[in-house]
Phi, psi and omega in degrees: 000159172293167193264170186235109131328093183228029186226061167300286185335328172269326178209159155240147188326151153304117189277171167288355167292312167297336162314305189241353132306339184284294165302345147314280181313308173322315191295304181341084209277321210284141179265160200280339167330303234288098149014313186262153205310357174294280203333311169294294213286306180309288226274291199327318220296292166336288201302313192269326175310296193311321157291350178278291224310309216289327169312313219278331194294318175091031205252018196309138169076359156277166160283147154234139174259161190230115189229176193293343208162139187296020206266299213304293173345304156323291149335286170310341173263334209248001229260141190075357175299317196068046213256196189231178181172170197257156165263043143279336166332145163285139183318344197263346183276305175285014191265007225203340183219154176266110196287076191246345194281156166284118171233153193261161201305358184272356206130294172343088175285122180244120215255137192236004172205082195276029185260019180230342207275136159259129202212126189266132191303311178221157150276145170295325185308289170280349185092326211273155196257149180222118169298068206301123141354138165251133192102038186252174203266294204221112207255172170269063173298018207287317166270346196265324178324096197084007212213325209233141209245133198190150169223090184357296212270017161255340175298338178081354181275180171301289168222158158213172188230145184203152190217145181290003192244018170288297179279014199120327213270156150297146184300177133086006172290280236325184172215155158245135187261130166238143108033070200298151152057049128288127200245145178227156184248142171296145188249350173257154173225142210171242188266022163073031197276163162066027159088057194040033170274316184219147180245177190102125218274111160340115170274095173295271183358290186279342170287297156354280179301326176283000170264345155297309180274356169276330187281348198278304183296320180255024138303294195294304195299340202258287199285023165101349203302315180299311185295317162338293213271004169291300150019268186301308124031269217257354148334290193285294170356284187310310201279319176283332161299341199255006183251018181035048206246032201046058134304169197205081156325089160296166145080356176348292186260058166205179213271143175244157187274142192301339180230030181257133167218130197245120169233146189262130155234155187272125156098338165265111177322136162286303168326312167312303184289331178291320199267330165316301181300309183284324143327342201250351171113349168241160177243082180292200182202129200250102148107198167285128186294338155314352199248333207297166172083349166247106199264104195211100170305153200302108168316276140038224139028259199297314157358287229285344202129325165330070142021149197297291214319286247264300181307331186275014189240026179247152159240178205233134174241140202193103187265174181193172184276154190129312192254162215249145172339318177278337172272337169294278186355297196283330176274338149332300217280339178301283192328323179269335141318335169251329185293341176289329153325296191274358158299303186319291213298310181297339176256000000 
């Protein structure tokens, strides 16, 4: 059988729209400096991508920067700030702020001063959605981004961060959405590329895609495509709760990202459970994929309240449109075939 894709949350496939703007984007000999008529073909090239993202963003009359990845982005928003953040934040957010705010066992951060706060729109881990403040410094769009029907300029933060291979989009791609005449000091400095924000020659390529695949995404979020995949979703819930084994839904009960589900099993290791799943033909997750390779329970987690044990026993199941009733169906009925194993042994 084929393999089953379930870790959307760390990438999602490349859509063909993205695909074949990028390849588009390759014939484009010019650099967007450049003056002379390449250049002016390159720089128009640019110009209409930044405006699809900032549309599909809702983001009409913000700057958007174009950066390696919301990694880079992070950096760039947050770095001198002194801002604060829960350590449900992604590691490239909280590695800039000091991880002091309180989160309640539902998810939930609580910010009692959001003009200092970084704040994330969903978790990757869980899934769970955050009501942002208004007036929070720096939200994390990353995971909401193509997933969640939401607009920059209704949110109230400052800035945010969103990276394209999040939705579809090609890697190594991203942006920081400001504010107009938010002013930031730049952390690469050179030739004044991004309106002196980020210096360095534009990945027109990767700009190409992520504007293809941002216009791709919020098609899909307008026809409905996301609530499908809530479904499926909760399809898969259902088929793992109905296996009795004492699991732990997280965030069951808070507003969740549509295609996410994070379950603790007891007695099994998340790690154990990534590499069982990847023998059996499918591909999950213990966590942020940024994290991999690091064996650590889930910040995340241990937040919400969760105990070292209970947090390292957790994985990340993550859907995307495409997959289908039979196929959650069919990693339930594996996932439940090794966890009745390794219960057996213990008792």
């Amino acid at each position: 059988m084929s393999r089953i894709y379930l870790d959307w949350n760390a990438t999602a496939p490349l859509r063909a729209e993205a695909k074949a703007a990028m390849l588009a984007a390759m014939e484009v000999v010019g650099n967007p400096s450049s003056v002379h008529a390449e250049g002016r073909a390159a720089k128009a090239l640019r110009e209409r991508a930044r405006g699809q993202i900032a549309a599909a963003l809702g983001a009409e009359g913000a700057d958007i920067v174009f950066t390696s990845g919301a990694t880079e982005a992070a950096a760039l928003a947050c770095a001198g700030r002194g801002l604060v953040c829960a350590e449900v934040e992604h590691d490239a957010v909280s590695a800039w702020c000091d991880t002091t705010l309180q989160v309640e066992p539902s998810g939930r951060v609580i910010v009692p001063d959001p003009g200092r706060a970084a704040v994330q729109l969903a978790n990757s881990e869980t899934g769970i959605v955050q009501d942002l403040p208004e007036g929070v410094v720096v939200s994390d769009l990353t995971q909401g981004f193509g997933k969640l029907p939401f607009a920059f300029n209704w949110l109230g933060c400052q800035m945010g961060l969103v990276s394209a291979h999040k939705l579809g989009g090609p890697k190594g791609i991203g942006a920081l959405v400001l504010r107009q005449g938010l002013e930031i000091a730049p952390q690469m400095r050179g030739g004044g590329q991004e309106m002196g924000r980020r210096a360095g020659t534009e990945n027109l390529i990767g700009i190409a895609g992520f504007a293809a695949a941002a216009e791709a995404a919020m098609r899909d979020l307008a026809n409905g495509v996301w609530e499908e995949v809530a479904e499926i979703r909760n399809i898969l819930d259902s088929a793992l709760s109905a296996l009795n084994f004492e699991t732990i839904s997280v965030g069951n009960d808070a507003r969740r990202l549509p295609n996410t589900l994070c379950l603790i099993a007891p007695g099994w290791k998340g790690e154990t459970q990534v590499m069982a799943m990847d023998l059996a033909g499918f591909a999950i997750s213990a966590g942020s994929a940024c994290s991999s390779g690091k064996v650590r329970a889930s910040r995340t987690l241990k937040a919400m309240g969760f105990d070292e044990t209970r947090a390292g026993q957790a994985i990340r199941l993550s859907i995307g449109p495409g997959v289908t009733r039979e196929e959650v169906l069919r990693f339930a009925e594996a996932w439940g075939r090794d966890y009745a194993r390794i219960r057996s042994r213990k008792t």
